[in-house]
C-alpha positions as CSV (number, residue, x, y, z in Angstrom):
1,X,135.0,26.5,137.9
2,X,132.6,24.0,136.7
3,X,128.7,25.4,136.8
4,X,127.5,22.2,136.9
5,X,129.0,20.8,139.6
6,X,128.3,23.6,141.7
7,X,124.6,23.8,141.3
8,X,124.4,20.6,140.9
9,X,125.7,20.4,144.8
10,X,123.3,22.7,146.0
11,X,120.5,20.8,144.3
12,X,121.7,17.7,146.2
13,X,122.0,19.5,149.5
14,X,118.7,21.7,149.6
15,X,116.6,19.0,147.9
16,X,112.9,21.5,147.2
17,X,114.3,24.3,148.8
18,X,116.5,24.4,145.7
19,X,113.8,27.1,143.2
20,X,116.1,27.8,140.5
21,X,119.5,28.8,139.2
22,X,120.8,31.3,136.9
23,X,124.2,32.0,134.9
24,X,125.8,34.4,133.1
25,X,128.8,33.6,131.4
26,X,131.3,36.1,130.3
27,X,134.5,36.6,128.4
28,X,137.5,38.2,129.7
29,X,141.3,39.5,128.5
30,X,142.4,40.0,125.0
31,X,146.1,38.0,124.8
32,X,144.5,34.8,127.4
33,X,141.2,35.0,127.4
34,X,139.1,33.0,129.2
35,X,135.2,32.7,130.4
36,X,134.1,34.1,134.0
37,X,130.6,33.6,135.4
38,X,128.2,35.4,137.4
39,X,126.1,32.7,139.2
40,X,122.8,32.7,141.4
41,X,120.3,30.5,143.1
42,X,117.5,31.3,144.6
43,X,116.4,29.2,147.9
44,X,113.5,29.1,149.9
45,X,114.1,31.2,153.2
46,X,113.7,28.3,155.4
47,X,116.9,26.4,153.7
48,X,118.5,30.4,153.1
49,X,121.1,29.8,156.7
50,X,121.5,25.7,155.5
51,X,122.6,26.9,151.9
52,X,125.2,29.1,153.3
53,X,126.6,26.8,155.4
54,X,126.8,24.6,152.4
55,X,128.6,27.2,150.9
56,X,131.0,27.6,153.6
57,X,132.1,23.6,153.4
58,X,132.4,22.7,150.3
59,X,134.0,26.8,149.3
60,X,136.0,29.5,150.9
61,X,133.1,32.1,150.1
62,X,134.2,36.0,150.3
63,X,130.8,37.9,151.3
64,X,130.7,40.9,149.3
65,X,127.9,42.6,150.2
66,X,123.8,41.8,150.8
67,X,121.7,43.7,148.6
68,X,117.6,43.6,148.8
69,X,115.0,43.9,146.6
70,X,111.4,46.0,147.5
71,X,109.6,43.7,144.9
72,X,105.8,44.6,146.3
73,X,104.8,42.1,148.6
74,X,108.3,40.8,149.5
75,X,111.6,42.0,149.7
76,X,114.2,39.6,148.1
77,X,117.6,39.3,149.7
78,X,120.5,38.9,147.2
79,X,123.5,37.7,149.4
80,X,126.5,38.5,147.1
81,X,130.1,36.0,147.4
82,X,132.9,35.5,145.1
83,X,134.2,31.8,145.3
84,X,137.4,30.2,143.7
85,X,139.6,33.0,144.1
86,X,143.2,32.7,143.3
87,X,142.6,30.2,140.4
88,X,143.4,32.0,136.8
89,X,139.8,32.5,135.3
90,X,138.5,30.4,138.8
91,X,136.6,33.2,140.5
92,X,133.3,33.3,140.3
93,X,130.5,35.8,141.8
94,X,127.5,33.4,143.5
95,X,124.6,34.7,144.7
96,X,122.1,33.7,147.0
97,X,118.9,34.9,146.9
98,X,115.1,34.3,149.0
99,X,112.5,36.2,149.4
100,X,111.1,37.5,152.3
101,X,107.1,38.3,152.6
102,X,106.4,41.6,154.1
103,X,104.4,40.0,156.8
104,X,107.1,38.1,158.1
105,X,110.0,39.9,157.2
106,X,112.6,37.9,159.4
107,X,115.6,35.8,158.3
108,X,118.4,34.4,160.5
109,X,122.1,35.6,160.8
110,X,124.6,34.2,159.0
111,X,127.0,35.5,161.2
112,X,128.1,32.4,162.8
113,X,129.1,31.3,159.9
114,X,131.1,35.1,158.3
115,X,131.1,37.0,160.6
116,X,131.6,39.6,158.3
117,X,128.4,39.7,157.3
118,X,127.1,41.8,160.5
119,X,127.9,45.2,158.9
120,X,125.5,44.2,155.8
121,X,122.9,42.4,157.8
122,X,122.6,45.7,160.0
123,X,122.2,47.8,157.0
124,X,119.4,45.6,156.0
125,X,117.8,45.9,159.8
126,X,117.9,49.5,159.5
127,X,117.0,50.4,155.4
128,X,114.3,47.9,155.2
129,X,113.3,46.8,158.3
130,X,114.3,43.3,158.6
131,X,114.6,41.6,161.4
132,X,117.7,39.7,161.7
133,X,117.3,36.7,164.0
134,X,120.7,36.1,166.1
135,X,122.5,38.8,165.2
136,X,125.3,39.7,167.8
137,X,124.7,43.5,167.2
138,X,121.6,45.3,165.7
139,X,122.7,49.0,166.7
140,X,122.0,51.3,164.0
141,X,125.2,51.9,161.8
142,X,123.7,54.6,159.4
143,X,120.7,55.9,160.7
144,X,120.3,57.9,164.1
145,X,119.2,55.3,167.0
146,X,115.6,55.6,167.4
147,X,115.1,55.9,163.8
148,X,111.8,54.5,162.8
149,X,111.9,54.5,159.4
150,X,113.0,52.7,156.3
151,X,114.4,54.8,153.5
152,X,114.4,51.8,150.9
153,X,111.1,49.8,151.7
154,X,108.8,51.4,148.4
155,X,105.7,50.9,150.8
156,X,107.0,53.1,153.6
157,X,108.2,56.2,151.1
158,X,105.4,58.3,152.5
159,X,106.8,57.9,156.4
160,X,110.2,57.9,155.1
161,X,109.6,61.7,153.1
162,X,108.6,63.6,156.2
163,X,111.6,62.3,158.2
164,X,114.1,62.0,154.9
165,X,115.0,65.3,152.4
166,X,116.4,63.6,149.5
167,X,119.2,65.9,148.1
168,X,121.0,64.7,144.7
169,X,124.0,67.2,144.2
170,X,121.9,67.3,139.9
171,X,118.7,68.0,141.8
172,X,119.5,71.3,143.5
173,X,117.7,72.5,146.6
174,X,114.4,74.1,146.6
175,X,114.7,74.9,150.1
């Protein structure tokens, strides 16, 4: 896997939209080793659907999962992928990540391009309220339908108490 190359793609294709990269390289196997890397670049949300789909022609991406962020005033979406599977010490995670103000917390599917990202872009509708523009299927997957609340949105923990009773097996009940 060369870093470089990689990024340095992304940079070409998003032009600004392209804020930043990070990498974190690692060593692995005791009789072989070899270095693997975590990767990330963060895009601006407008450019989030047109770095995917970059993704998507010039790799064969593997979504993972989408995790999020409550950061304050935003929620950052961290779209996990592996990429270069099936090459000895080729893999490599890549993650996309934009941010999403709180005002305008709506970002558009990427299920036209994997559509194995529905199950994880659902998750997202229903944990921190995001709205998901395009998605074929927004039903509820975890929560009951008609749920109005949004257990991982830090803002929202005071709704989210009276209709949530957090029970940790370590914490006991004091019910």
């Amino acid at each position: 896997m060369n870093v470089e190359n990689l990024f340095a793609s992304f940079k070409h294709a998003l032009g600004g939209a392209y804020l930043g990269d990070r990498t974190i390289e690692r060593t692995v196997g005791t009789i072989d080793p070899g270095k693997v890397y975590d990767l990330w670049i963060t895009v601006e949300r407008d450019s989030f659907h047109n770095a995917v789909a970059h993704l998507c022609t010039e790799y064969t991406p593997h979504l993972s999962v989408i995790s999020g962020d409550d950061l304050g005033e935003n929620v950052a979406l961290n779209y996990h992928f592996t990429v270069g599977w099936g090459e000895r010490y080729g893999e490599a995670t890549f993650t996309i990540r934009t941010m999403l103000p709180k005002s305008d917390l709506s970002i558009p599917t990427i299920t036209d391009l994997l559509a194995g990202a529905q199950t994880s872009e659902r998750e997202k509708i229903e944990f921190y309220g995001i709205d998901v523009v395009g998605i074929p299927d927004s039903r509820n997957l975890f929560l009951p339908e008609g749920a109005t609340i949004h257990p991982w949105r830090k803002d929202l923990e005071e709704e989210t108490a009276k209709e949530v009773k957090r029970m940790v097996k370590w914490e006991g009940r004091n019910e």
